[in-house]
N, C-alpha and C positions, 0 to 999 in steps of 0.2 A: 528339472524332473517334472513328468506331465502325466497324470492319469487320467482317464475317460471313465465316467460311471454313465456315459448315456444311453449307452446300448443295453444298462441294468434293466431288464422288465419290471413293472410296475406289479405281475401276478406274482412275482416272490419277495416279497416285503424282509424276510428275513435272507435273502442274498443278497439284497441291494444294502441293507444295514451291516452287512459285514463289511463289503467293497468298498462301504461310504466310512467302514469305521481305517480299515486298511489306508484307505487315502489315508485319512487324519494322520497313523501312527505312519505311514511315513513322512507325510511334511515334516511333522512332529524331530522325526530320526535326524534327517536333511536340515534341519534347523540345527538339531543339537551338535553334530558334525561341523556344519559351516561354523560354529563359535567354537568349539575347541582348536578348532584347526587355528582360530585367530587368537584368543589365548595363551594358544603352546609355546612356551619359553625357545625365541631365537638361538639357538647355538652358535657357537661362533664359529665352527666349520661350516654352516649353516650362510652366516655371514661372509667368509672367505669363496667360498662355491659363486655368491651371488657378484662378489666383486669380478670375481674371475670370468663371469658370462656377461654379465649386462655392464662394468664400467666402460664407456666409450674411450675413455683414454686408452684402456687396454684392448681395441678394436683396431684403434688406429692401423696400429703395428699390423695385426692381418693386412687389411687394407693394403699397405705399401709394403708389404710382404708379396702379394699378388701384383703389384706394379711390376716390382723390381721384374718378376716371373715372366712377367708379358713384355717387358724390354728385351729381356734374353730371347724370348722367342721367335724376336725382330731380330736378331743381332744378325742372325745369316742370311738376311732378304740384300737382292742385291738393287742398283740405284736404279733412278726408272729411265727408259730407253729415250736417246732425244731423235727426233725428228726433223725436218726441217728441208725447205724449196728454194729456190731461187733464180738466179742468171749467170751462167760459165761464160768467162771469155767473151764478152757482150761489148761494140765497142761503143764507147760515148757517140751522144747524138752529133753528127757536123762533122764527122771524119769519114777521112776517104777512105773507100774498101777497094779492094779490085776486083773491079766488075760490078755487075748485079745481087750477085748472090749473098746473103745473107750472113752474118757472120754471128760465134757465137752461140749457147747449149745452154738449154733450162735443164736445170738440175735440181736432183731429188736425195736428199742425205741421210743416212740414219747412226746413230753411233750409242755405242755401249761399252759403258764400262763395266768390270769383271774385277771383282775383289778378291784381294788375296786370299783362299781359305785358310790360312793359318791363323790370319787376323781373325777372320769371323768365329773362328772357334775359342779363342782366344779372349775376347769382345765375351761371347756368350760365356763362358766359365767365368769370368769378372763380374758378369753380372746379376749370375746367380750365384755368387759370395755376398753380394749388398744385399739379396732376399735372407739370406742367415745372421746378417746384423740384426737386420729387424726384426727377427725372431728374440734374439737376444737381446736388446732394447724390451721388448716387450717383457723378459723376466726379467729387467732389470725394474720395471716401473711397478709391475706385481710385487716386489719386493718390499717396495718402498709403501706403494699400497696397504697390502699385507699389514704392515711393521704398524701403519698410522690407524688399520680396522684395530688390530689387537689393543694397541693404547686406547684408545678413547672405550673398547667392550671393557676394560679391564678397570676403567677408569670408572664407569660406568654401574659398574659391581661395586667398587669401592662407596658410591654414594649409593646404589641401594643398604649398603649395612651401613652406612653412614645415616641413614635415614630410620633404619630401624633402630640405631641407638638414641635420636633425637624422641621417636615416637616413643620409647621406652624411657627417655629423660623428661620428655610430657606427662607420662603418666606419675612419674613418680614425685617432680615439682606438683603438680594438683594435689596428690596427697599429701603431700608438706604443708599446702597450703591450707589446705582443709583440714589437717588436724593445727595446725597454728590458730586457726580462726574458732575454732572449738574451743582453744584453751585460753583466747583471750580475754575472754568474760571472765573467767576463774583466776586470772591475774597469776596465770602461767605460761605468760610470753608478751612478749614485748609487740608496740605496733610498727616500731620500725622494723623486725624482724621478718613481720608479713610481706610489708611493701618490698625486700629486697626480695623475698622468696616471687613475690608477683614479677617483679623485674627479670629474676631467671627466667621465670616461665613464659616471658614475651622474647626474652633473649632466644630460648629455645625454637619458640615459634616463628623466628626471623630467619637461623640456621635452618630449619626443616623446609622456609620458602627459597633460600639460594637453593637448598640441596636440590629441591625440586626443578628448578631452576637450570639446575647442571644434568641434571636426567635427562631432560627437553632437549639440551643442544646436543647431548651425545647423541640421542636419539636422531636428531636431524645430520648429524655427522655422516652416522653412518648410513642413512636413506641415502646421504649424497656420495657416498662411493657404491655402493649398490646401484644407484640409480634409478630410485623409487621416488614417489611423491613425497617432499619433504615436509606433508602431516599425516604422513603417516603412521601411527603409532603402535607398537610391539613391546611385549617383554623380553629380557633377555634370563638366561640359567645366570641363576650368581653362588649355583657349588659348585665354585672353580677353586681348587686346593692350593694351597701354596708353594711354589714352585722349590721343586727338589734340589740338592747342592749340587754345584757344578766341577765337574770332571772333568779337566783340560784335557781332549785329546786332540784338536786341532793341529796341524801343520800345513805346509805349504803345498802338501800333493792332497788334500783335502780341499783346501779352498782352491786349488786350481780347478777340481771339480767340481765343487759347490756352487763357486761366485759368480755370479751372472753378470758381474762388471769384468771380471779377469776373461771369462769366455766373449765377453762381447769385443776386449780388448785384442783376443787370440784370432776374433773374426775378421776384425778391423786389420788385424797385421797380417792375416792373410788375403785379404781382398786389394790391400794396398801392395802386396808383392803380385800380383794375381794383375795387377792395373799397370805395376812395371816392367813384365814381362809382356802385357798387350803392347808398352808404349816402344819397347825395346826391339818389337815386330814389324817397326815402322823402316827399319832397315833395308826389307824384304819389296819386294817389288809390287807394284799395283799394273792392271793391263786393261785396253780397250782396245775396243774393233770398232775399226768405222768404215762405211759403205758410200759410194755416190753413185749415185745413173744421168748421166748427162746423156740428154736427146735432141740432135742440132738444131738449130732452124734451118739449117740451107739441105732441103732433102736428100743433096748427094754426098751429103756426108754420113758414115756410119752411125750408128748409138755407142757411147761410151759409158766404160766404169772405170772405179777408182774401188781397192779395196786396201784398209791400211791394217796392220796390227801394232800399237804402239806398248811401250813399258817404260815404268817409271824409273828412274836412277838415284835412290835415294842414299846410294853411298857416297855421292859428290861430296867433298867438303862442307860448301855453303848449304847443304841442305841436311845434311850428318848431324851440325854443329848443334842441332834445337831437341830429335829426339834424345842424345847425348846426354845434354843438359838436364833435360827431364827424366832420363832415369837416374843420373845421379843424385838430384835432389828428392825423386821419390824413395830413394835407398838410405837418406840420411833423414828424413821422413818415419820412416820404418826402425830406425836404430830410436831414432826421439820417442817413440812410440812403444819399444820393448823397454827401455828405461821408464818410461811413465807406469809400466805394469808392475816393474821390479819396485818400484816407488809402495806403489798401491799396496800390493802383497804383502812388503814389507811394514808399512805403517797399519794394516789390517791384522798381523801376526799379534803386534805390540798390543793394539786396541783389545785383540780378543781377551789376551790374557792380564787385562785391567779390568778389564768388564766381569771376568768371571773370579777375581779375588772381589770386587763391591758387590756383585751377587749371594758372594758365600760370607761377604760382611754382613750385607743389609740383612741377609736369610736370619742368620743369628737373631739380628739385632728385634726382629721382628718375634724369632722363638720366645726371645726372651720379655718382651712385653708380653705374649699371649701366656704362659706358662711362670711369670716369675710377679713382674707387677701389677698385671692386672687382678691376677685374684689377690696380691698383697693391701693392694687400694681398695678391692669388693668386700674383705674383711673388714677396713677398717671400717667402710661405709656403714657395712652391716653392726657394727658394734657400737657405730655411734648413731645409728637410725636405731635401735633397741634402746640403748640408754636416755636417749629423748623421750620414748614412749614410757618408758620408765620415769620420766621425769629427773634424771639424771644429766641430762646434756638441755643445751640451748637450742634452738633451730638454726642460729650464724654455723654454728658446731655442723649439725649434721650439713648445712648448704657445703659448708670447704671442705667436708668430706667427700660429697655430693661434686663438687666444681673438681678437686684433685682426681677424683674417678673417669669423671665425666674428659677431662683434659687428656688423660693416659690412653682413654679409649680412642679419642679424636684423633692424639700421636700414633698410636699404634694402627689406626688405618690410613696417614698417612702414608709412615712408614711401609704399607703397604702396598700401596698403592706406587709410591716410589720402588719398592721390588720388584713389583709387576712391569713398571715402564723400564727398569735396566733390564729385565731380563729379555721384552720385546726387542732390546736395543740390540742384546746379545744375540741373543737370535737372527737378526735381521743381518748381522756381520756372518754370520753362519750359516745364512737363508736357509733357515729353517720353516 
């Protein structure tokens, strides 16, 4: 953004100090703008959008979607015409002719071959089934994409509250430690007490450098399925709720519509019936035309042609016996290929509904730390960080209240974080 104050006259001193203040508040505006915008918490449909546009892996598939397109559009061009000169009936040097005259026609040839259009049509429709694989290929690799953005964002969230409970277990070892060290002059606590209290608190300080640690690579994770410069850094939303209980309504007419391996596999069984009825076309006849102009050497002979129309005989035995072969094994091809789907589908049925009883396991399992022991363990914390202050308790007391707290919470975002990756997993069986 670019504003001019030169044309401001120098006779209005109070128009040019507006113009000049106007500038300001908007750089000012434009500044403020361009950092928020880089600030603003990445979403992960946010994240999903970008995978979808810029990962190259996911281009590919266009790319050789457009091949396949441009093959087909070849498929009904026909072969290119041959040409060709020479000498008719010419006789070798050293033989007798009779008489003087000249024996013998240079000749002029052209010939073309003419393809069956059943073939060519044929050819084309085959070859635009292999452009809808590659479409399909392409959500199958989004899929898979997909399923590996979500784990690492989710993974991601997990070590930001994972880091806010460290930064909240800093603050509260410092004040352990400080009021330890207050009371040891009065010979109200021990000094080995300190020194394990200082040990937490570098322990602390070690976990908060992995966590951050694990920030960093998720962060470069997912710059590399994006396909952003991998320093480049962003925050992400981390209220993300805990996923809801799972409602098996999946069956087999669901994921045949869903799954992008099953649709890839129904493409591939129709491009390869598509390929055996091209091959099975081979029965059918192919044709040429060929032409010659013979012009004599001995001028009292006329100009001659030759004009042929020939056709192929591809029902002969010896020549039957190969496309035969090949549609047969492209049929048993096709039978291997519907069993590999019924394979699938069926081991996909089974998966899904394992996935969604450890869903509604871990869900539980997770209610139950958030809701039952964490504030069981926050009580006792609290009642034994009182009673110290009170001088009722020892500071060993309040750390293994502190360390049992401290461990529940670490578990329970585990645990979390382990619900978040099965439910990506469920999902991604689901292609959600």
């Amino acid at each position: 953004m670019m504003l001019s104050i030169n044309n401001i006259s120098t006779s209005h001193p109070k128009r040019a100090k507006s113009a000049f203040m106007l500038l300001l508040f908007s750089l000012w505006l434009h500044t403020v703008e361009h950092v928020a915008a880089q600030n603003q918490p990445l979403s992960l449909d946010s994240v999903l959008h970008q995978i979808a546009v810029n990962n190259p892996m996911l281009q590919q598939y266009n790319t050789r979607s457009k091949a396949m397109d441009a093959y087909a559009e070849g498929a009904t061009g026909w072969m290119a015409p041959m040409v060709g000169g020479g000498v008719f009936m010419l006789p070798y040097p050293g033989q007798n002719t009779m008489g003087d005259a000249r024996e013998g026609s240079v000749m002029l040839s052209a010939e073309q071959a003419i393809p069956n259009p059943a073939k060519q049509r044929a050819s084309q429709t085959y070859l635009n089934s292999r452009a809808s694989i590659e479409e399909e290929k392409q959500a199958v690799t989004y899929n898979q994409l997909r399923a590996q953005a979500k784990a690492t964002y989710y993974s991601w969230v997990v070590q930001e509250r994972k880091m806010a409970v460290l930064k909240e277990n800093e603050r509260i070892m410092e004040f352990m430690l400080k009021l330890a060290r207050i009371r040891y002059p009065y010979s109200q606590g021990k000094l080995g007490s300190i020194y394990k209290a200082e040990a937490r608190l570098h322990e602390v300080e070690n976990m908060q450098l992995m966590t951050a640690n694990e920030i960093v690579q998720k962060n470069v994770q997912l710059n590399t399925l994006m396909n952003l410069p991998k320093e480049q850094r962003f925050t992400i939303d981390t209220l993300v709720t805990i996923p809801a209980p799972v409602v098996l309504t999946a069956d087999s007419v669901y994921l045949n519509n869903a799954r992008s391996d099953i649709r890839q596999l129904d493409r591939t069984i129709e491009s390869m019936r598509l390929n055996a009825q091209l091959e099975n076309l081979e029965r059918k006849p192919d044709f040429r035309l060929r032409f010659d102009h013979m012009t004599p050497l001995n001028t009292s002979m006329p100009n001659q042609f030759t004009a042929m129309g020939m056709v192929s005989i591809p029902i002969a035995p010896w020549s039957s016996k190969m496309y035969k072969a090949n549609v047969k094994a492209m049929n048993l091809e096709i039978e291997a290929m519907q069993q590999e789907r019924e394979s699938i589908l069926n081991e996909a049925l089974g998966m899904i509904r394992e996935m969604a009883l450890e869903v509604n396991t871990k869900r539980e399992q997770v209610g139950n730390y958030k809701s039952k022991i964490l504030p069981a363990l926050k009580k006792n914390y609290d009642v034994t960080m009182l009673a110290y202050e009170q001088n009722n308790a020892e500071l060993p007391d309040v750390i293994d209240a502190w360390e049992a707290l401290n461990m529940a919470q670490m578990e329970y975002l585990n645990n979390l974080e382990q619900l978040y990756l099965i439910v990506v997993k469920y999902e991604k069986e689901l292609e959600k």
